[in-house]
VOPAGU-2260 file (C-alpha; in pm, 1 decimal, decimal comma):
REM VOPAGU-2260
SITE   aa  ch    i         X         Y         Z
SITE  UNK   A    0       0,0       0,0       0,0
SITE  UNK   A    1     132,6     367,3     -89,5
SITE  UNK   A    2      94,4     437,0     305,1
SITE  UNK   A    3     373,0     174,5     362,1
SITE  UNK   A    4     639,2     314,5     143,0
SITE  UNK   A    5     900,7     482,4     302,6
SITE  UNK   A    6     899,5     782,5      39,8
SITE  UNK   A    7     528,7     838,2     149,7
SITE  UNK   A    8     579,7     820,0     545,1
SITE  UNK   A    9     909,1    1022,5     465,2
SITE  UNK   A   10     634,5    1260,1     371,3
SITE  UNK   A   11     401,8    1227,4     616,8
SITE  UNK   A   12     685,3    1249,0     893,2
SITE  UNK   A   13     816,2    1556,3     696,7
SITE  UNK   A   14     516,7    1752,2     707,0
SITE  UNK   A   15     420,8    1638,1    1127,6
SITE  UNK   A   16     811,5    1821,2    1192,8
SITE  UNK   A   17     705,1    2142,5    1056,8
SITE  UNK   A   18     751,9    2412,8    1297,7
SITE  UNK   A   19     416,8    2541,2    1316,2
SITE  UNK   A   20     185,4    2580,9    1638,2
SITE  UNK   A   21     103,6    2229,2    1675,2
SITE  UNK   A   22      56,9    2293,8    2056,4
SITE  UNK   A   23    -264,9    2401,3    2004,1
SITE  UNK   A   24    -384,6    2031,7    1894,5
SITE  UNK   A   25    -273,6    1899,4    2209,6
SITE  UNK   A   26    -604,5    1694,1    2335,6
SITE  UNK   A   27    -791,8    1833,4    2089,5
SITE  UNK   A   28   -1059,9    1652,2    1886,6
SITE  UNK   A   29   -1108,2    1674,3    1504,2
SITE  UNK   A   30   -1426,5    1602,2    1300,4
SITE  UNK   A   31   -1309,7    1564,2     885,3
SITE  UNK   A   32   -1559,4    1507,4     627,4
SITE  UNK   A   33   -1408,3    1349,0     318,4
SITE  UNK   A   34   -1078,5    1172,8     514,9
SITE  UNK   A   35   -1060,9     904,4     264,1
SITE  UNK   A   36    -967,0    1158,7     -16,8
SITE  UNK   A   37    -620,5    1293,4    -146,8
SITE  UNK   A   38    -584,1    1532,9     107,5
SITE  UNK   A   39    -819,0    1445,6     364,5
SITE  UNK   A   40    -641,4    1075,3     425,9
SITE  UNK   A   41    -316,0    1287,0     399,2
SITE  UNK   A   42    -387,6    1535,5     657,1
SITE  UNK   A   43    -557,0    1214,8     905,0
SITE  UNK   A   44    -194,4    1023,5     900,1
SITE  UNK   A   45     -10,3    1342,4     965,4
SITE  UNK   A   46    -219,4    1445,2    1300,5
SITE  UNK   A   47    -222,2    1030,7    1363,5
SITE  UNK   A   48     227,9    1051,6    1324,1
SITE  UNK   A   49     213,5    1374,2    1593,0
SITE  UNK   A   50     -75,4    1186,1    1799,0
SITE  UNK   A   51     -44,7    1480,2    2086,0
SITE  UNK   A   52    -377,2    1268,4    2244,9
SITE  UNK   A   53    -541,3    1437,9    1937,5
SITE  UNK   A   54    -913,7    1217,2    1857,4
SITE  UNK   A   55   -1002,0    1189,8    1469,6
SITE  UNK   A   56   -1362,0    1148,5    1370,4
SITE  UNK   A   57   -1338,3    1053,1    1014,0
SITE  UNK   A   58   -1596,5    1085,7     769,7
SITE  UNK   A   59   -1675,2     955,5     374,5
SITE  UNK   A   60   -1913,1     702,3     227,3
SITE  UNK   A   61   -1724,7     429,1     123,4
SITE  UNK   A   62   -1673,4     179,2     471,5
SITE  UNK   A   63   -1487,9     -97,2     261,1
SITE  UNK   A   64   -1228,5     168,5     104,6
SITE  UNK   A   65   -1188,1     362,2     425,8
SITE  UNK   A   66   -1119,0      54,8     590,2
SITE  UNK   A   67    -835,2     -79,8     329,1
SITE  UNK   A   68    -750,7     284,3     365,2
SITE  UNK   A   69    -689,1     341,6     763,9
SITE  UNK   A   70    -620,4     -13,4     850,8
SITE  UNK   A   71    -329,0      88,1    1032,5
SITE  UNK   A   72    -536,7     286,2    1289,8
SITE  UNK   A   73    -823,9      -9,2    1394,7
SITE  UNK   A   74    -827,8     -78,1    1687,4
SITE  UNK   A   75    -644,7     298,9    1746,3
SITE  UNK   A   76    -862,8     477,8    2081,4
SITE  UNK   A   77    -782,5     804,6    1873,4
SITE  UNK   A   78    -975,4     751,6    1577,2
SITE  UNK   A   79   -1266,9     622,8    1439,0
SITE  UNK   A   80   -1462,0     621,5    1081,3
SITE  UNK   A   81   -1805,7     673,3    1001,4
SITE  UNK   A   82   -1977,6     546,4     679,3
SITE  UNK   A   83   -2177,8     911,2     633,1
SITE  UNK   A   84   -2344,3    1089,6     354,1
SITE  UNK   A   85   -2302,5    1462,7     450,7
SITE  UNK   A   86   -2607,0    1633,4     309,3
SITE  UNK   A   87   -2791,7    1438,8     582,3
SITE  UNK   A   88   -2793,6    1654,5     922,5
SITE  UNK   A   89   -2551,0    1539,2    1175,3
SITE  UNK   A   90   -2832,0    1486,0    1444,8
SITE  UNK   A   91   -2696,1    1172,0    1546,5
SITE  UNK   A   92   -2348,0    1294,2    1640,1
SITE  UNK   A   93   -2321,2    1351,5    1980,0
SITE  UNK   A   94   -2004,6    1535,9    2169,0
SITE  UNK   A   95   -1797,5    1846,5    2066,7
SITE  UNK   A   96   -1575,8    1885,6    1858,3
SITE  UNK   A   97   -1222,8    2151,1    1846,7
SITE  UNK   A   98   -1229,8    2171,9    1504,7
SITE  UNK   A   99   -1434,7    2052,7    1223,4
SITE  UNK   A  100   -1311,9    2062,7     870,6
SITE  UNK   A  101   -1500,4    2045,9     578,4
SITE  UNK   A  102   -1289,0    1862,5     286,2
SITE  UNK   A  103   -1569,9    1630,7     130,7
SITE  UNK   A  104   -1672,1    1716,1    -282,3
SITE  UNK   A  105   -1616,6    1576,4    -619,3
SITE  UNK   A  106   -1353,1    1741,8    -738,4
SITE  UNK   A  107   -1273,8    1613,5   -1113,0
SITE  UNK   A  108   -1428,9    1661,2   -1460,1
SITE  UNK   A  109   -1623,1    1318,6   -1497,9
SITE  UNK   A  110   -1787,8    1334,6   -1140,5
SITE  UNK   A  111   -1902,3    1719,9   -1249,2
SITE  UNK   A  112   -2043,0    1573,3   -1542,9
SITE  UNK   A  113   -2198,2    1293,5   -1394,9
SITE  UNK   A  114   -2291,6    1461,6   -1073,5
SITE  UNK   A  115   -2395,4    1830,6   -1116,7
SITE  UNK   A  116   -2632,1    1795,0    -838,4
SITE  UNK   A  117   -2429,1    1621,6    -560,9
SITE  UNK   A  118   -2156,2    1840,5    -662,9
SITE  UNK   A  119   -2300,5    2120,8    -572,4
SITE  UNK   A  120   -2502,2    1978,1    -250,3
SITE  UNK   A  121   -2200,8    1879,9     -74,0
SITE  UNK   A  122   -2039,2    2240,3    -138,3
SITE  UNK   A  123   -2381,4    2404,0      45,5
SITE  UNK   A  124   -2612,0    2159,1     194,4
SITE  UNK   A  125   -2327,3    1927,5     329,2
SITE  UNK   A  126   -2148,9    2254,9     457,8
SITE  UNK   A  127   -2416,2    2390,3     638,5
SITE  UNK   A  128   -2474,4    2135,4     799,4
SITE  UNK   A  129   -2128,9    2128,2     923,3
SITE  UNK   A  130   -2149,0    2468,4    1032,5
SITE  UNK   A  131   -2450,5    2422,0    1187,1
SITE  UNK   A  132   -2290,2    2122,3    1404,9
SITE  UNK   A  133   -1979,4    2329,6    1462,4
SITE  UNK   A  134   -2188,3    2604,3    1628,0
SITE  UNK   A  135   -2419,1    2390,1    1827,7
SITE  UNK   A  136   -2118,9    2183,9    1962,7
SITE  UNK   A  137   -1862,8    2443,3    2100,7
SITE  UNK   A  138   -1631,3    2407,1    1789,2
SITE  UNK   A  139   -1291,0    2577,8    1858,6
SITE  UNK   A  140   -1229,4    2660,1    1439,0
SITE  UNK   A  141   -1350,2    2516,7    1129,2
SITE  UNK   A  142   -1163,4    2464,0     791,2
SITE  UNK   A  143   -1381,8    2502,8     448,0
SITE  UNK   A  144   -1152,6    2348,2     181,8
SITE  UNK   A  145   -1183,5    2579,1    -154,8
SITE  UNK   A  146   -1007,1    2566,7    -442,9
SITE  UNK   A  147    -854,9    2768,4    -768,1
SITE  UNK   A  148   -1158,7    2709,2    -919,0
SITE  UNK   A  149   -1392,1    2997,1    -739,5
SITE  UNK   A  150   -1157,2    3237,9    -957,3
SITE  UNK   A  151   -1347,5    3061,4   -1300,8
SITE  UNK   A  152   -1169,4    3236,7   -1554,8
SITE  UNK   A  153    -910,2    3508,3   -1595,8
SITE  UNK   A  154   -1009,8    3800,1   -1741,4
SITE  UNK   A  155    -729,5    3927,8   -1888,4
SITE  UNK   A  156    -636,2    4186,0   -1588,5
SITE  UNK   A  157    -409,4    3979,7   -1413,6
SITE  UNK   A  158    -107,9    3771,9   -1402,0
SITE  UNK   A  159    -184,3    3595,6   -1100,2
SITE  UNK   A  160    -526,7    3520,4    -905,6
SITE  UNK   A  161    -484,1    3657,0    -592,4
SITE  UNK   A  162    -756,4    3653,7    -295,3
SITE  UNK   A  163    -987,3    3910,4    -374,0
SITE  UNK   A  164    -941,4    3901,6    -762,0
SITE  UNK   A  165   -1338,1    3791,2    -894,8
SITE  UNK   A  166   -1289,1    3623,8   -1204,8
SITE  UNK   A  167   -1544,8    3517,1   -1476,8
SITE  UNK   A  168   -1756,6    3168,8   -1418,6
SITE  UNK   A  169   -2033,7    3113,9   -1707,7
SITE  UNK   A  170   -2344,8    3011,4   -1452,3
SITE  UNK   A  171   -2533,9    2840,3   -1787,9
SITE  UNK   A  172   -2291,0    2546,3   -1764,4
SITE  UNK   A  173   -2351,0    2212,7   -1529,7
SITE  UNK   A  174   -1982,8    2202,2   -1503,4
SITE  UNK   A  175   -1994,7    2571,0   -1338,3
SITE  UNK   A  176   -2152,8    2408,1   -1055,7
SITE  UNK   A  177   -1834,1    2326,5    -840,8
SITE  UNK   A  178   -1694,4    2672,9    -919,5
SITE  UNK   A  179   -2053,8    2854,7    -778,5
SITE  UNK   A  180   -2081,3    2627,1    -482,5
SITE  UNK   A  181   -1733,1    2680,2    -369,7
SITE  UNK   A  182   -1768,8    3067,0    -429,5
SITE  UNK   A  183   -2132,2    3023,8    -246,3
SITE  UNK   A  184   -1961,5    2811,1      40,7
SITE  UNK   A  185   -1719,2    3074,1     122,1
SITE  UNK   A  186   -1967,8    3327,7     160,9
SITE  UNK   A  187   -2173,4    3077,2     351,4
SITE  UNK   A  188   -1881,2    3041,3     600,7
SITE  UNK   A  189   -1847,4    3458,6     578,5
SITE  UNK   A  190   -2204,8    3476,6     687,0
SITE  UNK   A  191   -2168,4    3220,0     991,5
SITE  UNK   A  192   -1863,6    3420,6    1095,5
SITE  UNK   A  193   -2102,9    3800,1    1065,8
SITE  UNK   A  194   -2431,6    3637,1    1241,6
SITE  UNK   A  195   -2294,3    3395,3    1452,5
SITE  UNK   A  196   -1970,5    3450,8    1534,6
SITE  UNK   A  197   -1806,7    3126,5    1441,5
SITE  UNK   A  198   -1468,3    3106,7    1347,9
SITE  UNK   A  199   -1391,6    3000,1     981,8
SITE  UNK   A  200   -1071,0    3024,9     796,8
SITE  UNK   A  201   -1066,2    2911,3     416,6
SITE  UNK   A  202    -757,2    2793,7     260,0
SITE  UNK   A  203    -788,7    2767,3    -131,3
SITE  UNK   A  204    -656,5    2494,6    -321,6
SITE  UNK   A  205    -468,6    2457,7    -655,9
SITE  UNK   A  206    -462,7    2160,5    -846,0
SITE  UNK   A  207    -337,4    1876,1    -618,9
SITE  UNK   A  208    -195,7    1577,3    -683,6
SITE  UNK   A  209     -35,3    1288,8    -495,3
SITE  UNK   A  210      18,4     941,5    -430,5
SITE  UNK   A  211    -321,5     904,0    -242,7
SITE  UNK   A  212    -510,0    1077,6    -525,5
SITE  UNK   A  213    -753,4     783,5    -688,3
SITE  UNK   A  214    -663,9     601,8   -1002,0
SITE  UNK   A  215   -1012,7     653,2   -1130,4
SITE  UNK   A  216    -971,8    1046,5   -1086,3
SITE  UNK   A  217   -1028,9    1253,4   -1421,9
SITE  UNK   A  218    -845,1    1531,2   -1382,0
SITE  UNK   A  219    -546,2    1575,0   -1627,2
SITE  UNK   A  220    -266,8    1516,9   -1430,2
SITE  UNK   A  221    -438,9    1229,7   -1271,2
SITE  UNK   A  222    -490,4    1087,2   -1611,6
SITE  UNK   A  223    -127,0    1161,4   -1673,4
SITE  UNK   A  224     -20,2     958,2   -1367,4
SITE  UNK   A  225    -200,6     666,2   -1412,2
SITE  UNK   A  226    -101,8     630,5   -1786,4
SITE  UNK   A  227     298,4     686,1   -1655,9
SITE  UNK   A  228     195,8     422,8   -1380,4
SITE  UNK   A  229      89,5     209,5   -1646,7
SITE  UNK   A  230     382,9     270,9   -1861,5
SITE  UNK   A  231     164,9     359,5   -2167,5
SITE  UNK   A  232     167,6     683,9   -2375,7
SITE  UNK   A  233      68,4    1034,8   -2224,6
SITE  UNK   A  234    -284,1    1116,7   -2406,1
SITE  UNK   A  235    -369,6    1518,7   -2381,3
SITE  UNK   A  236    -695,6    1602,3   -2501,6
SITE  UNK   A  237    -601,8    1962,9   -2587,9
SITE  UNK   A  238    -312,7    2189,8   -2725,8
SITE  UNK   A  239    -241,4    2156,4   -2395,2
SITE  UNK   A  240    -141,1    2563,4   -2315,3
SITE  UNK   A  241    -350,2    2579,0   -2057,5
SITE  UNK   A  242     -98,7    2715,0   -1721,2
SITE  UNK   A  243    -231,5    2640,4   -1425,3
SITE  UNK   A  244     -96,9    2613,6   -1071,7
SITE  UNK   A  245       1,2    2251,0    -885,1
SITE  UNK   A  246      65,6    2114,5    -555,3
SITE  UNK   A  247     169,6    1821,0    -458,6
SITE  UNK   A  248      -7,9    1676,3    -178,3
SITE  UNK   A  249     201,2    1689,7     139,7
SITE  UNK   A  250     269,3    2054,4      83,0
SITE  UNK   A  251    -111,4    2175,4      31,4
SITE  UNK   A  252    -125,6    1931,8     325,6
SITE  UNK   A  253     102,1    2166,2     482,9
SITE  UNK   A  254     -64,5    2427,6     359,9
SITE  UNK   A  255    -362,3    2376,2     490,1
SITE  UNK   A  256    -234,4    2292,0     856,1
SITE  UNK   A  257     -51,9    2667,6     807,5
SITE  UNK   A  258    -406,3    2800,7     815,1
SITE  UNK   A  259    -561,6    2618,9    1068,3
SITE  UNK   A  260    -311,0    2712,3    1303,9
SITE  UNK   A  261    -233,4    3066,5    1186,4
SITE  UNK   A  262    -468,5    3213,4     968,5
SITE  UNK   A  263    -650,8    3474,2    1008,0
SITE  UNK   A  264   -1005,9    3444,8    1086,9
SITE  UNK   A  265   -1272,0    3443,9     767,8
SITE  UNK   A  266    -950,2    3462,3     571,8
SITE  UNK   A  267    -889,7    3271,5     266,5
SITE  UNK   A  268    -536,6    3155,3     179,8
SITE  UNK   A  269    -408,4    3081,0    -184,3
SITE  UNK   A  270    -239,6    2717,8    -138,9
SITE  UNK   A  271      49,2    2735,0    -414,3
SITE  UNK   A  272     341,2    2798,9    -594,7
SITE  UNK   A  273     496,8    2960,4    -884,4
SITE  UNK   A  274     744,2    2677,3    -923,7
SITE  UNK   A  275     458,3    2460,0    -994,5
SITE  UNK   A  276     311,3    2656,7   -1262,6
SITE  UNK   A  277     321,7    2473,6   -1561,7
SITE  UNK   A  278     143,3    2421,9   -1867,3
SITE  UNK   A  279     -71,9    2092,3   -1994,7
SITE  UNK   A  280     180,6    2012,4   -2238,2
SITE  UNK   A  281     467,9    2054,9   -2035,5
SITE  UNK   A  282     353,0    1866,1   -1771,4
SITE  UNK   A  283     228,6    1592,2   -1968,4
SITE  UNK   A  284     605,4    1569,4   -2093,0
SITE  UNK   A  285     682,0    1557,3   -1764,5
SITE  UNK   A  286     552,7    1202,7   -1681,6
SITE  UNK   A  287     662,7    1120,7   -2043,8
SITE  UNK   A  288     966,0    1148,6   -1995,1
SITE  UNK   A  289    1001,9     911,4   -1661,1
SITE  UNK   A  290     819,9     684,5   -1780,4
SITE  UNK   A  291    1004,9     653,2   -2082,5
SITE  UNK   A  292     657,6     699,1   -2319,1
SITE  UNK   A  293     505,2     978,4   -2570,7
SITE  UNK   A  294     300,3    1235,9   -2552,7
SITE  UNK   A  295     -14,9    1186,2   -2777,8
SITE  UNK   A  296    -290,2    1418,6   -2893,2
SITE  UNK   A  297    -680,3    1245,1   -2870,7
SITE  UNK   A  298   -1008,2    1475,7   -2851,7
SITE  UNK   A  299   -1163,7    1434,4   -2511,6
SITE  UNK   A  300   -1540,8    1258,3   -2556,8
SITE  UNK   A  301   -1851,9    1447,3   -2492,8
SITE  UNK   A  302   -1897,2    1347,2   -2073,8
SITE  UNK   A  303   -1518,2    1446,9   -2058,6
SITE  UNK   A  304   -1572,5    1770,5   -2231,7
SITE  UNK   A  305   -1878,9    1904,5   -2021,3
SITE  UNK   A  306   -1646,3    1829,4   -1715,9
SITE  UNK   A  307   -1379,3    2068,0   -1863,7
SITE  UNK   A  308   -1248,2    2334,3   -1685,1
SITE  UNK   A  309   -1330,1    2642,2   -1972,2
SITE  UNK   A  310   -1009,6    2829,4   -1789,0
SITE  UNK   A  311    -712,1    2896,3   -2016,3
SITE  UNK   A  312    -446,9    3012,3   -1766,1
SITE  UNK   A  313    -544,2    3029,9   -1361,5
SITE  UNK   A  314    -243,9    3060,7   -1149,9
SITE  UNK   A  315    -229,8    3173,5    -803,0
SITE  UNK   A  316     -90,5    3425,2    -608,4
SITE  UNK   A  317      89,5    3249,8    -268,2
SITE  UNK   A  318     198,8    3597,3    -111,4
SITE  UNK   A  319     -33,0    3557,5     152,5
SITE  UNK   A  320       9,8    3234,4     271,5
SITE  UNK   A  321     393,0    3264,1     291,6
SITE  UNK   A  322     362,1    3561,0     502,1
SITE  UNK   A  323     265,5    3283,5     748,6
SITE  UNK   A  324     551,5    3119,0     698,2
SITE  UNK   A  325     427,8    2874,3     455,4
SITE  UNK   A  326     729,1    2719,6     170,5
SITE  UNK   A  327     655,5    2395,1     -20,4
SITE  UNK   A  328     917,1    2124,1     -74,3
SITE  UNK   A  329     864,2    2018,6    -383,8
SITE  UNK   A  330     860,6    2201,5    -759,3
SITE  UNK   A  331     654,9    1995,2    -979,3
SITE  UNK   A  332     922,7    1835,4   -1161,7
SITE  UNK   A  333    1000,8    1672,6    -803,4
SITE  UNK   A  334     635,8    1617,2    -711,0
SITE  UNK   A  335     555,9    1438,3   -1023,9
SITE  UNK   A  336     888,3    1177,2    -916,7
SITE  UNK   A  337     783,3    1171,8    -597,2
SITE  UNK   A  338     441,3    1035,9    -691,0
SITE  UNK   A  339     583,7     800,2    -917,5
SITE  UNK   A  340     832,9     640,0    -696,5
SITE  UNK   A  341     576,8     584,4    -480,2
SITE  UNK   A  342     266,7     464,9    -677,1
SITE  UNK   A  343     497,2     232,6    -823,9
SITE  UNK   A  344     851,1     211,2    -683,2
């Protein structure tokens, strides 16, 4: 299992020695929605490596993956999983919680396409009901996960995305859902922060990748991975000049630990890099390259397409995060490796 290699717990063990203000989750209590995801199961075996008596409440709907997944923990007095569908209220959950984060959502092109509805669900109805919970059960901070994708498009009046910069999302398009409910969850959490005090803090993700992203994922650099894993050729469904920004998944881990611990309040945090901004073709030639394949050119079919992102060029501006002392350790070139080595060392 990639949790076994000792590139992967290098990484885990990497990211638990940061010097950040981990003394504030001493005895603390954690409530995660999506855990068995990339980052979620990242972030759950870095706070399980510090341990600090800190108590994980895991969330996701699939018992027989999170199982495979956490098997290393049953048994473990500091965490537990729950088989949960999080657009159902969280009546049944009993106890408080220090912090509750919200990391749950489909988040590539095929599940859009497939699942405009419960895309957009999770991002409102499934965080309300978090934030609902968190105020009704004496939550110390809570952590919506965002991502690039509120910015939609760039208009052509900036290099780089930075917090406040709007964008341009086409609202006719199904695939426009993730983008809206992320931009309507943040405002959601902005509004429970105004009326009911609550303390939110909203780090934003770029495009992620890892070795615990899923093999099934649809995403282009997922799709890249799996055919280098595979040792077949690189397929891009494009030109492939679309520049976007990339992090690889123990430093948006990190990332996202920086703003738990030292973010501001209702403050959302770009979660990226400039040395991991890199075209589709490039990094396609990338994973070429180690894997000792081609790049190949193949139009994308129609379920593919709708699940496009329409955005020619979205990279983010990570001033504001590394005023809080945030660095990454790896460039992309490295991150790509990395995953590599590990999926299949």
């Amino acid at each position: 299992m990639v949790c076994n290699n000792p590139l992967y717990i290098d990484d885990v063990e990497y990211v638990a020695a940061l010097p950040l203000e981990w003394q504030r989750l001493t005895g603390k209590s954690f409530l995660i929605s999506g855990a068995s995801g990339m980052i979620g199961s990242f972030l759950v075996d870095v706070l399980m490596t510090r341990r600090q008596s800190i108590k994980i409440h895991a969330l996701g709907r699939n018992i027989e993956s999170a199982n495979a997944r956490f098997h290393d923990y049953a048994g473990d007095d500091g965490f537990r999983f729950t088989a949960f569908d999080i657009n159902e209220p969280l009546e049944d959950f009993v106890g408080n919680y220090d912090f509750v984060l919200h990391l749950a959502s489909n988040t590539h092109p095929r599940a859009y396409s497939a699942d405009p509805v419960g895309t957009i669900t999770t991002n409102i109805i499934g965080l309300n009901n978090m934030l609902k919970f968190s105020l009704e059960h004496g939550t110390e901070r809570f952590v919506f996960a965002s991502s690039v994708e509120v910015y939609g498009e760039n208009r052509g009046d900036t290099e780089y995305f930075s917090e406040d910069y709007c964008g341009n999302i086409d609202i006719s398009k199904a695939r426009s859902g993730y983008c809206e409910a992320k931009r309507c969850g943040e405002t959601l959490c902005q509004s429970y922060i105004q009326q009911y005090g609550l303390d939110v803090v909203i780090p934003r993700f770029s495009r992620t990748y890892g070795p615990t992203m899923k093999m099934d994922d649809t995403k282009a650099i997922s799709q890249f991975i799996s055919k280098g894993i595979e040792h077949e050729d690189i397929v891009l469904k494009s030109e492939g000049t679309q520049l976007f920004s990339y992090s690889y998944v123990a430093d948006a881990v990190s990332g996202l630990l920086t703003v738990l611990l030292s973010g501001e309040t209702g403050t959302a945090c770009n979660i990226a890099d400039s040395k991991s901004d890199i075209t589709l073709r490039e990094l396609a030639g990338i994973v070429a390259e180690y894997s000792g394949q081609r790049v190949i050119f193949e139009l994308p079919d129609e379920a593919e397409r709708k699940g496009y992102s329409p955005a020619s060029k979205a990279i983010m501006d990570s001033s504001r995060i590394k005023s809080l002392g945030w660095s990454p350790r790896y460039d992309i070139k490295a991150g790509i490796t990395r995953t590599l080595d590990i999926i299949c060392p």
